[in-house]
C-alpha positions as MATLAB code, in Angstrom:
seq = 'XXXXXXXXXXXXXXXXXXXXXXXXXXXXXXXXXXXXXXXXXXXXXXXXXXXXXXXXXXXXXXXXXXXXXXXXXXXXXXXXXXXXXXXXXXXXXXXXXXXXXXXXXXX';
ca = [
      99.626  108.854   40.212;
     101.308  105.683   40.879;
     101.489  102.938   38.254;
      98.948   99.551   38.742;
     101.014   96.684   39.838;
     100.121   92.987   40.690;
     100.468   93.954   44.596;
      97.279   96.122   43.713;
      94.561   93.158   43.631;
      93.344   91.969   46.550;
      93.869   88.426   47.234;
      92.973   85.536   49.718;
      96.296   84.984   50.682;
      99.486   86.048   49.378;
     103.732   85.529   50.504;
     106.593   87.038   49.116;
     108.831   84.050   48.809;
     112.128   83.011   48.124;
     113.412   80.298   46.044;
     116.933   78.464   46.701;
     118.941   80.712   44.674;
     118.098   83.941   46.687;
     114.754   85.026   44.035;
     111.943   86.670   45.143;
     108.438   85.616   43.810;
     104.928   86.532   44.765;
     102.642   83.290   45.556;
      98.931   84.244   45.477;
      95.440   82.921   45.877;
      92.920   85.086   44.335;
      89.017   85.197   44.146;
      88.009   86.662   40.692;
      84.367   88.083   42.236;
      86.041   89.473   45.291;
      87.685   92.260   43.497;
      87.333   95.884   44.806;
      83.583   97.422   42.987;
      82.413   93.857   42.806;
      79.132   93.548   44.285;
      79.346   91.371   47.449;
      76.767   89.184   45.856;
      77.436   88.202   42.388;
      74.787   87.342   40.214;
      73.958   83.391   39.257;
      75.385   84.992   35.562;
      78.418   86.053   37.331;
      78.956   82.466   39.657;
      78.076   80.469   36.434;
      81.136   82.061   34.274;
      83.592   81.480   36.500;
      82.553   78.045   38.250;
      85.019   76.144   36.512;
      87.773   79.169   37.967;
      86.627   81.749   39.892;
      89.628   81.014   42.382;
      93.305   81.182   40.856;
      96.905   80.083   41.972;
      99.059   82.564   40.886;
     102.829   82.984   41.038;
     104.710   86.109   39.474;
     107.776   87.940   39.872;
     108.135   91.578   40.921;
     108.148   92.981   37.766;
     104.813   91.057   37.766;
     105.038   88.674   34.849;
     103.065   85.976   35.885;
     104.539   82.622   35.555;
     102.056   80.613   36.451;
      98.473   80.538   36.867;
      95.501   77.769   37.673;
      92.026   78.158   37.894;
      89.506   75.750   40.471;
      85.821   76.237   41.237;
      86.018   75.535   45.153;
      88.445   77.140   47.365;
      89.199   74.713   49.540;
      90.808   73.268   46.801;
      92.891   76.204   45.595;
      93.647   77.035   49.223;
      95.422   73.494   49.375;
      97.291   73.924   45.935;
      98.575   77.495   47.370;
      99.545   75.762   50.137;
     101.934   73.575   48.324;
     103.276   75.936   46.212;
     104.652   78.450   48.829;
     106.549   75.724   50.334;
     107.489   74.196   46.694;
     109.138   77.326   45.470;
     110.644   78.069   48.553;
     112.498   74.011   48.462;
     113.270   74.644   45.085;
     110.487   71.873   43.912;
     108.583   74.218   41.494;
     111.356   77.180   39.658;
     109.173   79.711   38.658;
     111.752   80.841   36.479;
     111.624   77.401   33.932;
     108.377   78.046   31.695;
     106.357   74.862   32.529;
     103.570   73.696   29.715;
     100.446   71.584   30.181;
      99.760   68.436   29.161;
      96.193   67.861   29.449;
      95.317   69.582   26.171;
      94.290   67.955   23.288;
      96.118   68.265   20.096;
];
């Protein structure tokens, strides 16, 4: 039996990319309802809990750590942030490797 890795969820789009200094890191657009076993109509329950992020922006490594991860309600949207960060990791804009912390939460 081989071991669940982050390679094993299907995704929207997804490139193996490298950064300036030769890294490899996995940059991913996922739909959380469009998941292998999900029903390929989710319920108004289902659409409801995730309208504020039922599509994510994910980048991780592959030992799959994931170091970094947004949420958006349309994709269009999270289709254009993707977009940006494939080519952003690969210029060296965003390091995956340099933790990065939000600042739109309250104290």
């Amino acid at each position: 039996m081989s071991s669940w890795t982050m390679d094993n969820w299907r995704y929207v789009e997804r490139q193996t990319v490298s950064d300036p200094q030769g890294r490899q890191w996995s940059v991913a657009l996922m739909d959380v309802l469009g998941q292998e076993g999900d029903s390929p109509m989710p319920s108004k329950l289902q659409e409801l809990q995730y309208s504020s992020g039922r599509y994510f922006t994910l980048i991780y490594s592959a030992s799959g750590n994931v170091v970094f991860e947004r949420g958006y309600a349309l994709l269009p949207e999270a289709t254009k942030i993707y977009e940006r960060l494939v080519v952003d990791v690969m210029d060296g804009a965003v390091d995956p490797s340099q933790p990065t912390f939000r600042e739109d939460l309250e104290d």
